[in-house]
VOLOGU-896902 format. One record per residue (C-alpha): x, y, z. Coordinates in Angstrom, 1 decimal, decimal comma, m for minus. Layout:
X/Y/Z
...
This chain:
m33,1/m26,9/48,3
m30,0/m28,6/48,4
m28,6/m28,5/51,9
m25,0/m29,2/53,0
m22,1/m28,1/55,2
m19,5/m25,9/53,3
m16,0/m28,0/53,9
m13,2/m26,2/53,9
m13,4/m23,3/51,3
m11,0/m23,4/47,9
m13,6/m20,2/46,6
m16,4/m18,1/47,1
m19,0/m16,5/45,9
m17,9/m16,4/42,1
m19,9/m15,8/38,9
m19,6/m18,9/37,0
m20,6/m16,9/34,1
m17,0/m15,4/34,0
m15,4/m18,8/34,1
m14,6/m21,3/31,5
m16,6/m24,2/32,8
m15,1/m27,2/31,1
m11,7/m26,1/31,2
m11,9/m25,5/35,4
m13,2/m28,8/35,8
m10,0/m30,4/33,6
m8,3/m28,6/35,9
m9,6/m30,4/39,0
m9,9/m33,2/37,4
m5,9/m33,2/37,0
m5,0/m31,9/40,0
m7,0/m34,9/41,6
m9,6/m32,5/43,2
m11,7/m34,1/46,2
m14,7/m32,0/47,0
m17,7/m30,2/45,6
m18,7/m27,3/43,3
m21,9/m25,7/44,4
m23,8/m23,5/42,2
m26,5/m21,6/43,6
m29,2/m19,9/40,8
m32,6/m17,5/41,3
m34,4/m21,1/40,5
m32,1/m24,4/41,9
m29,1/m25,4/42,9
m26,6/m27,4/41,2
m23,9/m30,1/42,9
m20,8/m31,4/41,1
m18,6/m34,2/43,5
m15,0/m34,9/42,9
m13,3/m37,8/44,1
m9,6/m37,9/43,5
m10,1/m36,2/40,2
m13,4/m38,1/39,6
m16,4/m36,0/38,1
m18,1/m39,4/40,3
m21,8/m36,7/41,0
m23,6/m34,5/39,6
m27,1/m32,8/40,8
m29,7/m30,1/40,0
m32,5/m28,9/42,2
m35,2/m26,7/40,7
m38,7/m25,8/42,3
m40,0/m28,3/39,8
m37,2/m30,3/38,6
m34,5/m32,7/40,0
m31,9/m33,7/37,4
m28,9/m36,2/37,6
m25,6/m36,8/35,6
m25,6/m35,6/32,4
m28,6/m33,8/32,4
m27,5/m31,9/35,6
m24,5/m30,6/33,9
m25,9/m29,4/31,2
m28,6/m27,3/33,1
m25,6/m26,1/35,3
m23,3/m24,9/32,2
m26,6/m23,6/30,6
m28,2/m21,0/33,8
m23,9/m20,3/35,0
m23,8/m18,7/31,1
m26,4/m16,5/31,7
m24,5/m15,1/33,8
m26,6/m14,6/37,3
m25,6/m17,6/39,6
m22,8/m18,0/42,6
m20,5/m21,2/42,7
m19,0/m22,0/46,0
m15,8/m24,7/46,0
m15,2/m26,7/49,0
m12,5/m29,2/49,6
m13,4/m32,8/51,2
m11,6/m36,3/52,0
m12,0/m39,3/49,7
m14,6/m41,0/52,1
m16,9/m37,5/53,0
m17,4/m36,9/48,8
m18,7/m40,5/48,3
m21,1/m40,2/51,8
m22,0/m36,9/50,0
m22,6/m38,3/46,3
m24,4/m40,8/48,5
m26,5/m38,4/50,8
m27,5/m36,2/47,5
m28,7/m39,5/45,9
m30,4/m41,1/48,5
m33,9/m41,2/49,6
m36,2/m38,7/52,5
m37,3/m40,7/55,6
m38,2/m37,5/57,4
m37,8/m34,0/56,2
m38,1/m30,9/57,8
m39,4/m31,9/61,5
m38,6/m29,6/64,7
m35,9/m31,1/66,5
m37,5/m29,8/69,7
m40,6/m32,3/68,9
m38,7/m35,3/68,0
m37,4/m38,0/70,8
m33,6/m38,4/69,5
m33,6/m41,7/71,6
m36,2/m43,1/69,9
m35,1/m42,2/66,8
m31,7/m43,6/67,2
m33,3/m46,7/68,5
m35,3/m47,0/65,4
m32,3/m46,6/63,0
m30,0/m49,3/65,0
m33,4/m52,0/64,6
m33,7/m50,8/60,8
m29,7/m51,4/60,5
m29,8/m48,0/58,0
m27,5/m46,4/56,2
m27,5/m42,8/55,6
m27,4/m39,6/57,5
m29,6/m37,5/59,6
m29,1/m33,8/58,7
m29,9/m30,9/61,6
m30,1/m27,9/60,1
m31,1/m23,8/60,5
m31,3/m20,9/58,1
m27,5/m20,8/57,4
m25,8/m24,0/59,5
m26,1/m27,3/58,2
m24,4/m30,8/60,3
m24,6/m34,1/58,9
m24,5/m37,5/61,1
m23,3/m40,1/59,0
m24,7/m43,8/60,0
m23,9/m47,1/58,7
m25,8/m50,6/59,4
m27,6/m48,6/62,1
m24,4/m47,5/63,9
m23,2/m43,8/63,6
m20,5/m43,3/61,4
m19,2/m39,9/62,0
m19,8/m35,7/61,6
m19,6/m33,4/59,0
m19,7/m29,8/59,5
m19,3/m26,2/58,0
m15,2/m26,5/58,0
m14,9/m29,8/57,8
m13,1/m31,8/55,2
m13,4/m35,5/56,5
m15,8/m37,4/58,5
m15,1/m36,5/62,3
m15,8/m38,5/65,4
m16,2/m35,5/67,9
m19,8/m33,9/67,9
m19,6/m30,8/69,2
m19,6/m28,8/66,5
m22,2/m30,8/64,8
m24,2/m31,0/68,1
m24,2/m26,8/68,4
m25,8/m26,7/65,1
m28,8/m28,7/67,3
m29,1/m26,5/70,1
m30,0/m23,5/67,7
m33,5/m21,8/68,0
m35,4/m23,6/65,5
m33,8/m26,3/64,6
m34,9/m28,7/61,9
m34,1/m32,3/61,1
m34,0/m34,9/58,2
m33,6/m38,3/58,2
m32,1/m39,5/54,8
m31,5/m43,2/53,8
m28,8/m44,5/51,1
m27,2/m47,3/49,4
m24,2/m47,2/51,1
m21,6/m44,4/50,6
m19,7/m45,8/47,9
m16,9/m48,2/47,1
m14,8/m46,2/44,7
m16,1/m47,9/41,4
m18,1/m45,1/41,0
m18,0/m44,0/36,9
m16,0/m40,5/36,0
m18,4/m38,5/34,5
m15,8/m36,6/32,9
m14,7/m39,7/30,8
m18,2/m40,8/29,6
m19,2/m37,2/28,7
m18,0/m34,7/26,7
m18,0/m31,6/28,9
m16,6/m29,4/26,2
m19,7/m30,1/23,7
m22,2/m29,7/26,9
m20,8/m26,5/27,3
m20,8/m25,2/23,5
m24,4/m26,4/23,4
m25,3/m24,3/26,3
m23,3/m21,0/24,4
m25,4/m21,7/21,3
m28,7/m22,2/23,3
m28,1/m18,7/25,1
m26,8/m17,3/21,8
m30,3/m18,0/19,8
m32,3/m16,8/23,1
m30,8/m13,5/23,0
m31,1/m13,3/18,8
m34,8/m14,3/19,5
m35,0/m11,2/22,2
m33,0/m8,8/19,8
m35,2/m9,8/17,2
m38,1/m9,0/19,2
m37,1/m5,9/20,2
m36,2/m4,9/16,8
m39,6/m6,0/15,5
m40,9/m4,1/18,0
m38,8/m0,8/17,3
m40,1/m0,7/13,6
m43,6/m1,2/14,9
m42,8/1,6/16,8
m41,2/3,6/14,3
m44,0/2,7/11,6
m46,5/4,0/13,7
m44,6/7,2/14,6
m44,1/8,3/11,0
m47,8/7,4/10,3
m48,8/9,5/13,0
m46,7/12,2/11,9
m48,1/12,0/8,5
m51,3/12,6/9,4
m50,8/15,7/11,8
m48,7/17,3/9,2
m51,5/17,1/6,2
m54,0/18,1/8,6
m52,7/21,3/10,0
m51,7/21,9/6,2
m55,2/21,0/4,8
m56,6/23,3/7,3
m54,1/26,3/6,2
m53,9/25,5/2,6
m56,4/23,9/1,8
m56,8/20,3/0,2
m54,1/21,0/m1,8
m52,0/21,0/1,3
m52,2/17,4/2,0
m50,6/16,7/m1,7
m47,9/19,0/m0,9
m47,1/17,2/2,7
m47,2/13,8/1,0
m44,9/14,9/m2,0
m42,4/16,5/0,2
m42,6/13,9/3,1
m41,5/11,0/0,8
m38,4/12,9/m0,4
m37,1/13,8/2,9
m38,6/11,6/5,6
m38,9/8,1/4,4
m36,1/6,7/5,8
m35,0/9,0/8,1
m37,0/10,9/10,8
m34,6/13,4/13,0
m34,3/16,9/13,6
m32,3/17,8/10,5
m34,4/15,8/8,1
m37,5/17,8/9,8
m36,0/21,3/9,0
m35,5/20,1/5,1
m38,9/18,9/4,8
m40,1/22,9/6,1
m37,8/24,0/3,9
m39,0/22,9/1,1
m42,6/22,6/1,8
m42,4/26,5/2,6
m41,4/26,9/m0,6
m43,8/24,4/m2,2
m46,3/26,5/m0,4
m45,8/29,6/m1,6
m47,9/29,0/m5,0
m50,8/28,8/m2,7
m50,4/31,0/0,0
m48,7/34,2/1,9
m45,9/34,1/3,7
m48,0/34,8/6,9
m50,2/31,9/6,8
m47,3/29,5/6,4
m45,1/30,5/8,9
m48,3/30,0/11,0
m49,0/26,7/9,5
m44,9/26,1/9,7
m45,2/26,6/13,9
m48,3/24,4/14,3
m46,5/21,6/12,5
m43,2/22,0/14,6
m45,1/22,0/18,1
m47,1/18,9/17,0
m43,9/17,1/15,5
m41,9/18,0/18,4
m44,7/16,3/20,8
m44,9/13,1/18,6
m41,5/12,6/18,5
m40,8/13,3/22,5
m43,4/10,5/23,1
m41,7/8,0/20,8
């Protein structure tokens, strides 16, 4: 799970399925957006960083997958088509979306321990002697604060509303103070210089994203074939069925010459199409077929056996 504070919110809570991918990032990327995109999905979350108009991050979290650059953005055009996930943009200074590209990209010390169990001194000891870089990230079901450290010496905050790195912790210190709080410990490589590559130069976003149409195009022809193979199945096995009730209840009326006259008159009138109006021509005509054979008495009875079994073969269908 991908945890961060929001930043200041740009917008909220929209399907990314309803939104020309490629096209919104060109358009961030001109107006020299600084900030992230989150997408939140059933199965992961995805991370895109801008930094003055540079694509400089991208991230994917699944439950059994992390994927980075390219491959990220792909997986993110590819589940925001299908049309089920929420994006989430946040604007950020310069300096708080390269210590973000550098949290996302850095490596667990610590993950997931009680702040109430942990000796704070002692840990911020440890970090000054290990001269670190990273962050430590305190964190409850729905508030997330970062603390920012350089070389072993805190750098600054960041917290839900913020857009730069602050030097005041209360906000960030609340977040602490909550009923079961948690804490991670994160290491990095620094938090960038700038030289960072645009991701949106060395990759064609616009062929990402038709690859990701296609892809869900030929899943849904697979599952529309699938059904439709399963509908004639379906529809094989109802006319079969049909077949067979019809030539027995008129075998047992007329005889064995009333299976020939069910099979002669049900290829000529229900084939291709079995509904109510095809139905009514087939009696039609096999009542008058039928009248060689028998009385009038015996197939109207033979007539209303047929149309209470047809009418309970069809309602199962």
């Amino acid at each position: 799970m991908v945890l961060l504070p929001k930043g200041n919110p740009v917008k909220e809570n929209v399907n990314p399925g309803k939104i020309n991918l490629p096209a919104a990032l060109e358009k961030l990327q001109a107006g020299k957006f600084c900030g992230y995109l989150r997408f939140d999905f059933a199965d992961g979350t995805g991370v895109i960083i801008f930094e003055n108009g540079r694509l400089i991050s991208a991230l994917f979290e699944g439950s059994d997958q992390r994927l980075i650059a390219y491959d990220a953005i792909a997986t993110i055009f590819e589940k925001s088509i299908e049309g089920n996930g929420r994006l989430n943009v946040y604007r950020l200074a310069p300096e708080l979306a390269l210590s973000v590209h550098a949290l996302l990209h850095g490596d667990l010390l610590y993950q997931g321990q009680e702040l109430k169990l942990i000796d704070i001194k002692s840990l911020l000891e440890r970090l000054k002697e290990m001269t670190m870089s990273g962050c430590l990230r305190i964190y409850t079901g729905d508030r997330v604060a970062l603390i920012f450290y350089r070389d072993g010496s805190p750098l600054g905050f960041f917290h839900d509303g913020s857009t730069e790195i602050e030097t005041t912790a209360d906000t960030s210190m609340s977040v602490a103070r909550l009923p079961g709080a948690k804490i991670d410990v994160l290491t990095t490589k620094g938090g960038g210089d700038g030289m960072l590559a645009d991701l949106m130069k060395s990759a064609d976003v616009a062929a990402l994203w038709g690859k990701a149409q296609g892809e869900l195009a030929r899943r849904n022809r697979t599952v529309e074939e699938a059904v439709s193979r399963s509908r004639s199945a379906m529809e094989k096995d109802r006319r079969q069925n049909l077949l067979a009730m019809l030539k027995t209840v008129s075998s047992q009326h007329l005889g064995k010459i009333g299976g020939s006259l069910v099979e002669k008159e049900f290829e000529k009138n229900l084939s291709e199409t079995l509904d109510e109006a095809s139905l009514m021509v087939f009696y039609d005509r096999l009542s008058k077929s039928a009248k060689l054979v028998a009385g009038a008495s015996k197939i109207n009875s033979m007539l209303d056996e047929m149309k209470k079994g047809a009418k309970v073969i069809l309602e199962e269908a």
